[in-house]
Each structure stands twice: as structure tokens, then as C-alpha cells.
N, C-alpha and C positions, 0 to 999 in steps of 0.2 A: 504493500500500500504506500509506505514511503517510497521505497526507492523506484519503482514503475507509475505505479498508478495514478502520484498526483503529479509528477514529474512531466509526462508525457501532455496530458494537457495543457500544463503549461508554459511546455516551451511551445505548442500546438496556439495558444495566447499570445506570445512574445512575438511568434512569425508573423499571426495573423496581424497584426495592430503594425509591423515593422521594427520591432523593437528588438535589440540584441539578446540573442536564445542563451548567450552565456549569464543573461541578471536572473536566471532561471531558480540559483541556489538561492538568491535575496529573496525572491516571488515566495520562493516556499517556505521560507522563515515566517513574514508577512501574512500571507494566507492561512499558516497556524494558527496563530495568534487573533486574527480575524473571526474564524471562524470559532476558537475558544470562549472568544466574546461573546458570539453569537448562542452559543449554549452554554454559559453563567456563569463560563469557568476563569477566567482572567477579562473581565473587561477593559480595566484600564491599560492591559497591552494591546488592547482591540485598537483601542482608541489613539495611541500613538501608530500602532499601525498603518492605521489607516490615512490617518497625519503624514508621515513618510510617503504613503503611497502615493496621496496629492502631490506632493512635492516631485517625486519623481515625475509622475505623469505632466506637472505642470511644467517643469525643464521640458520634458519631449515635446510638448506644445510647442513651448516658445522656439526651440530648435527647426521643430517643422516650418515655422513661420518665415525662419531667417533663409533655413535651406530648404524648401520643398522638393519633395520626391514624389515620384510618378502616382498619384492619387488612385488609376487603378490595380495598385500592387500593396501601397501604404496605406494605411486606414487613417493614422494621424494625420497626416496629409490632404488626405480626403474631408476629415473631417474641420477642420482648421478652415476649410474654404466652403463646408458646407454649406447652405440657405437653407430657410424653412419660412416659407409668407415673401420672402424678400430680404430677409435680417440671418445674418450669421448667426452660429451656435455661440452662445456665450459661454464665457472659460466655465464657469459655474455646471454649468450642462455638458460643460464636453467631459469635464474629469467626474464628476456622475455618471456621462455614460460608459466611460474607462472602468470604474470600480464596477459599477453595475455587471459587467462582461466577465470580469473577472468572478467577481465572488457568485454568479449564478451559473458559468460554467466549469469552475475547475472542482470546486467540493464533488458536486453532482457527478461529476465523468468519473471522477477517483472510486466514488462508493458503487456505481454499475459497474464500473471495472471487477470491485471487490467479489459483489454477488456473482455475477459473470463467470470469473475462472475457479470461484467455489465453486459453482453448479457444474461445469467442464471437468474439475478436478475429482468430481466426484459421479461423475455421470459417466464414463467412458465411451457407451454408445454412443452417445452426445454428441461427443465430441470428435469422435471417429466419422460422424455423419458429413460433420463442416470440415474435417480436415480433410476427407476425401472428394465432398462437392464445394466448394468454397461460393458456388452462387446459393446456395442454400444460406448463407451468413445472414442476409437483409431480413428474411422473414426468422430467422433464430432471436437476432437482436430487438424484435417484437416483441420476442416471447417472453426473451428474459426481461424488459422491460413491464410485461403485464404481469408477472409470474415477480418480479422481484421490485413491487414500487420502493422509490427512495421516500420522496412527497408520498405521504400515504392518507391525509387528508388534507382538503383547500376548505378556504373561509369565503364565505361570501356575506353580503351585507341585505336584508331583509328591506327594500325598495319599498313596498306598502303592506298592509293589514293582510293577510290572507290565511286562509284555511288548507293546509296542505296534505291532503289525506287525514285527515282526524287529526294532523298535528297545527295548530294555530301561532301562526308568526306574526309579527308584533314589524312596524319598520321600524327600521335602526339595529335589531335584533343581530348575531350574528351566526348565522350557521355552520358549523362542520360538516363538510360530505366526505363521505365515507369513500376515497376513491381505489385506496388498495382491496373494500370490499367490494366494489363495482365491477374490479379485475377479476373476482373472482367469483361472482354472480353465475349461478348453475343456467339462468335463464339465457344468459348471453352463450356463455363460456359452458362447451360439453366437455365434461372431468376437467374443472377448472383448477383443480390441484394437481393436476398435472403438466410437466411441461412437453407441448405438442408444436414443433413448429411448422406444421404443415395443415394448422388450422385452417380451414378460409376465411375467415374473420379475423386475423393474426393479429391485423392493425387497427382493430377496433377498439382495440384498451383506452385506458383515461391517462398512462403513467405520463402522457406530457400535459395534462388534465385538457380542459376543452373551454367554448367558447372566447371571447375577444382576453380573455386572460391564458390561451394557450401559451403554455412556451415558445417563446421566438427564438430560444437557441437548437429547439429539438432537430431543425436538417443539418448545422452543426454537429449536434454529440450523437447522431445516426452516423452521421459521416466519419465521423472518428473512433468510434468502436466497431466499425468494418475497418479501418486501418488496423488497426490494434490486431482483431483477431484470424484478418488475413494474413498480415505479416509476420504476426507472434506465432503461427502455427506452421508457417514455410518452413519454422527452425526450430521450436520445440513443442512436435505434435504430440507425444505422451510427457503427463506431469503429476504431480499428485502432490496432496499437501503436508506439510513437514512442520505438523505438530502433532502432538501425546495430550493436552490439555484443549479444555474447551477453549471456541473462538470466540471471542468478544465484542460485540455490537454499541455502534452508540445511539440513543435515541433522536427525538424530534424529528433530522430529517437522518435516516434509517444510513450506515456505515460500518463496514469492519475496521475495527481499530487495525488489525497487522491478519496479513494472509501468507506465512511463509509456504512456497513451492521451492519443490525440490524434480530434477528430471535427469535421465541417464547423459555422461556426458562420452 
């Protein structure tokens, strides 16, 4: 999990934006501490953090500005001369949307990564399936997706009065949906505890949840766990996992703390 799984996204971040793949070790210092915030465990390192993070991203702005580089390659660049109505992004919104990228793409890839080559490690068939047809990969990375939510439920905000099935909501009110149990809805999903990647429905799950709050990074982290597990498997198609003690999960949004693999060399 450390040395692969948050790694890889994030120098997969540093490319995308144009940004030097070697600040990769600072990104993951950072993105620690970020996210430790984020669930209660050290905030006030969140919060320098995150401090730092402006800073840097705010130098790569002003650098972009002095030297632009080719807008459809560099993101920074891109953005730096974006419009929206007529008026440029303001610095305010550009390093908003910098952290914004960051911290909703890299935790999330790391923990599907996590479930992912659990499931493979311990699945054999599985895994024997995609090492041997590797177009079969896109509807797998469905599965594990419906089969392994990270977001296991979303909030919605209660718009007016109404009666919802016998249950009565209030506006303002806020609701929890239930979307890792939506994935797993008998009605939808036939042996929904099972993983099948050859559902016809594969991609009807919620794990990128749905309506105008769908994920916008989901054909992103699609695209990058077909990397991972086309190119991870050219080179080490059997693996198994190399521990004696239970694995350890964090909650809120759902992560294995450490996944050690071990594979013949």
C-alpha cells in the first residue's frame, strides 16, 4: 500500500498537472498527513499540510505564468489561461482545484488498488482469467468496484417535505444512502456476493455513486487500474499474500492499512 499503491497515483498526478514525478516522495509525506486529518487522527498536521501544498502549487502557478508550456500537455498551463463567462480562474480556485484533484484521486486509487490485488491474491481463478485474457480487465475492474465500495455511503440534503415510502423527510434533513448496499441489492445484482465479471449489468453499480454529484475523476481511476493491472500482470502473474496475522482496515472511506505480496522470483 505504501510502496505501490499510493505511489503510483501519484506520480500518475504529478504527470498529469506537468509537474516533476520526482516531488512524488514530498506528495506522499503530504497526502499522509492530509488524509490523517481527514479521519481525526492529527489535524493540525492536516492543516500545515495542506499550507505547504498551497505554497507549492502557488510557485507552479506563478512559474506557469512566466514560462508557459504547451496547454495541451500541461494542465497548469492550461489552467493559468483558462476563462469561465469571460474572466480567468482566480488563484483562489485554481489551487482549490489543484488540492481538490489531489486528495479525491490519490487516497481512493491507493484503497481499490488495496481490495483489488486482495481479491486476485486470493482468488486464483480470478486472476488466471485476466492474466490470460487481459480484454476481460475493463469489465473485472467493475466488479471489483461494485463488489469492493471504498465511498460506501453518500449524503444528500432533503430539498422539501416529502413522504418516502413510509419514511417522512423533513427539508434540510440529511440523508445517508446506503450505496455499498445498493451494490449488493439481490434485485439488481444475481448472487450479489459474488464476484462475476461477466455480469451484463457489470457497470450498473453506484461505486462512482450517480447523479450530477457522480465522480468526475471515475474515467481517470478506470483508466489507471487497467494500467496497473495490465502491466502489473505482464510481470508478476502469480502472487499471494505474505502475512500470518489479520489485515487491517480503516474506516469512513473503507482502506487496507498494508497489503504485503510476496511472488516467485
Amino acid at each position: 500500500m505504501a510502496e505501490f499503491a499510493i505511489r503510483f497515483p501519484t506520480d500518475m498526478f504529478l504527470a498529469t498537472l506537468g509537474l516533476p514525478i520526482e516531488d512524488g516522495a514530498q506528495f506522499l509525506v503530504w497526502v499522509e498527513k492530509i488524509f490523517a486529518g481527514f479521519f481525526g487522527t492529527d489535524p493540525q498536521g492536516a492543516m500545515a499540510a495542506e499550507a505547504a501544498m498551497h505554497e507549492y502549487f502557488d510557485a507552479a502557478a506563478n512559474d506557469r505564468i512566466r514560462h508557459p508550456r504547451d496547454p495541451d500537455t500541461d494542465f497548469l498551463t492550461r489552467m493559468t489561461n483558462a476563462e469561465i463567462d469571460g474572466e480567468k480562474i482566480s488563484r483562489h480556485d485554481l489551487l482549490v482545484i489543484c488540492l481538490t484533484l489531489m486528495a479525491a484521486g490519490l487516497d481512493t486509487t491507493r484503497s481499490a488498488l488495496g481490495y483489488i490485488f486482495h481479491h486476485l491474491a486470493t482468488h486464483e481463478e480470478d486472476r488466471r482469467r485476466i492474466v490470460e485474457d487481459p480484454s476481460r480487465t475493463p469489465a473485472a475492474i467493475e466488479e471489483f468496484i461494485r463488489l469492493y465500495p471504498l465511498v460506501f455511503q453518500d449524503g444528500r440534503m432533503v430539498k422539501s417535505d416529502i413522504d418516502f415510502h413510509g419514511c417522512p423527510m423533513r427539508k434540510g434533513d440529511v440523508v445517508w444512502l446506503g450505496l455499498a448496499s445498493a451494490n449488493r441489492d439481490p434485485r439488481k445484482f444475481d448472487d450479489p456476493d459474488s464476484f462475476l465479471m461477466d455480469r451484463p449489468n457489470v457497470s450498473h453499480h453506484l461505486g462512482f455513486g450517480a447523479g450530477p454529484h457522480r465522480c468526475l475523476g471515475m474515467h481517470l481511476a478506470r483508466h489507471e487500474l487497467l494500467i496497473v493491472l495490465n502491466e502489473w500482470h505482464k510481470r508478476i502473474p502469480d502472487y499471494e499474500i505474505d502475512a500470518t496475522g489479520p489485515l487491517m482496515e480503516r474506516g469512513s472511506q473503507l482502506s487496507l492499512r498494508a497489503l504485503p505480496l510476496r511472488w516467485p522470483t
